[in-house]
N, C-alpha and C positions, 0 to 999 in steps of 0.2 A: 299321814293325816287321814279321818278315817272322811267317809260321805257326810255327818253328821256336821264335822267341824266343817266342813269345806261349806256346808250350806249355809252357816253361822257368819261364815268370812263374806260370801257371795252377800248375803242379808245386807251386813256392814258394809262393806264397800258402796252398795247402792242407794243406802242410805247417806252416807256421809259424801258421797259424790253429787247426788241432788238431782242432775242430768241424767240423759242415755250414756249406757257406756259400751263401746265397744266389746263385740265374744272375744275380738284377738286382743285386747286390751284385758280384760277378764281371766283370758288362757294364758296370758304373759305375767301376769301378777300372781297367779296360782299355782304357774308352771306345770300346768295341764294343757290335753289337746282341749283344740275347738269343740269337736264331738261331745268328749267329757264335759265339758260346761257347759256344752246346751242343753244334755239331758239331766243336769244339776239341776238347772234354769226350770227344766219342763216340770219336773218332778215337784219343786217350790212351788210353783204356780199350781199344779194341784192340791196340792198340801195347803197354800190358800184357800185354794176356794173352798178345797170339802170342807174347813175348819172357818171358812164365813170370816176370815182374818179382815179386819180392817183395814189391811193394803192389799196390795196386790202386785203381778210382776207386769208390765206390758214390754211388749217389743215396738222398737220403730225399728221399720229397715232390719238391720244385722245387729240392733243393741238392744239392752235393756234398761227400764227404769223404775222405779219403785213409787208407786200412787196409790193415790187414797180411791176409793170404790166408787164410779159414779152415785150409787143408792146411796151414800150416804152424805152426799150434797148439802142434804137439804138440813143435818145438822151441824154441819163444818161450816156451812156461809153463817153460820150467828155466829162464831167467832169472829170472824173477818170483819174488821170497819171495809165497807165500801169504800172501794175509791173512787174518782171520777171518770171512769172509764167508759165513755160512749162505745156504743157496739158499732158495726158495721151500717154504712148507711146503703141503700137498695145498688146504687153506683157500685162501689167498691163493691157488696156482696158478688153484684153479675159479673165485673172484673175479674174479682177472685175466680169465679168458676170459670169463667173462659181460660185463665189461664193453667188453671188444675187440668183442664180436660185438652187443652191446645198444647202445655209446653215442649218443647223451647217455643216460645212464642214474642213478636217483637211487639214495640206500643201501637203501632199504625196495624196491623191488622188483627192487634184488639180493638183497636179502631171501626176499622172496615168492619168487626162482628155488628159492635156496637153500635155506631153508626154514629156517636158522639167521641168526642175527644174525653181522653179518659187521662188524662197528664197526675191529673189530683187523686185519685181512685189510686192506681198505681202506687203514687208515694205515699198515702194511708198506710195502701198493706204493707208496703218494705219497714214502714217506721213501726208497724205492729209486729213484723219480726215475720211472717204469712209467707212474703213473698221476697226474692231477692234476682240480683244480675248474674246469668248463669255464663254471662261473657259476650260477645260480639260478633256478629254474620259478618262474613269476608263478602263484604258489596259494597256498592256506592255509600258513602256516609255514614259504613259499619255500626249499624243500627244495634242497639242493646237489645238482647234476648231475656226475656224472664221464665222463671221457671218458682215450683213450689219449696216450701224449706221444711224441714225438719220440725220445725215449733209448727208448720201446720198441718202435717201425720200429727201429732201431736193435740193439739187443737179439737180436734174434727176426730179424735181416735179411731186413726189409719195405722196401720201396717207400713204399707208402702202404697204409694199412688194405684196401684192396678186393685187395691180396697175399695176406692171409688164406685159409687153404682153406676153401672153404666148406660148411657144416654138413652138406650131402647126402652130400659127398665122405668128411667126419668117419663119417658113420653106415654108409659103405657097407667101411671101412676095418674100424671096428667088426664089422660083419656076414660081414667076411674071418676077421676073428684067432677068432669064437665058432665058426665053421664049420672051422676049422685044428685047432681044439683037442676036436673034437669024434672 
């Protein structure tokens, strides 16, 4: 099979898969190494973009998925009937990030961040698919630990959590807009 076809296959499968798909999952289906399909992988995603294709490849984590180009948003929502999909309300957003930037983190000291009881915030995001129960601390009353999910790399188009900007970067941003407005 030469590179051509193999790119061909790689295309298909990603499309008809919908999801991220696993490299070993990918290298098990091709019956090639890891290596070889990531530079398959690399190569496509070049090949996109100098060619302005309407999709493109992204990775979360160790997989890949096949997406429409954020730029071209603003023609693709006129097909779409709106659904009724409320966004995040300011609760749940600061939730969210506590828990992006804290996990494994439990509900009581997102709490203690917060300073409010955050019970409803919480089950938002898990029902928005954001955030999930990444298992249980061995302590008194083996509190549930949360952590970030794969639909929110996803989401927020992240890599993998260490994508995030990180907090000094947040405060020095902060420290622009107070000094702009002054």
């Amino acid at each position: 099979m030469d590179r051509k076809e193999i790119k061909g296959i790689i295309e298909g499968i990603l499309y008809i898969w919908g999801e991220s798909l696993s490299i070993d999952s990918m290298a098990e289906i091709l019956e090639l190494s890891k290596d070889e399909v990531k530079n398959i992988i690399e190569d496509m995603k070049n090949e996109f973009n100098y060619n302005r294709r309407g999709l493109q490849i992204i990775q979360i984590k160790d997989a890949y998925q096949l997406s429409t180009r954020v730029e071209h948003y603003d023609y693709i929502k006129k097909l779409i009937t709106p659904k009724n999909n409320k966004g995040l309300s300011n609760a749940a957003l600061e939730t969210l990030s506590i828990i992006s930037y804290k996990q494994p983190i439990t509900r009581v000291e997102i709490e203690s961040i917060r300073g409010v009881k955050c019970d409803k915030s919480i089950n938002t995001l898990i029902e928005k698919g954001l955030v999930e129960e990444k298992g249980r601390l061995d302590r008194t009353g083996k509190p549930i630990i949360y952590g970030t999910t794969n639909n929110f790399l996803k989401h927020f188009g992240l890599r993998d959590i260490n994508d995030l900007p990180k907090l000094k970067e947040l405060k020095d941003i902060d420290l622009l807009d107070e000094n702009n407005t002054k």
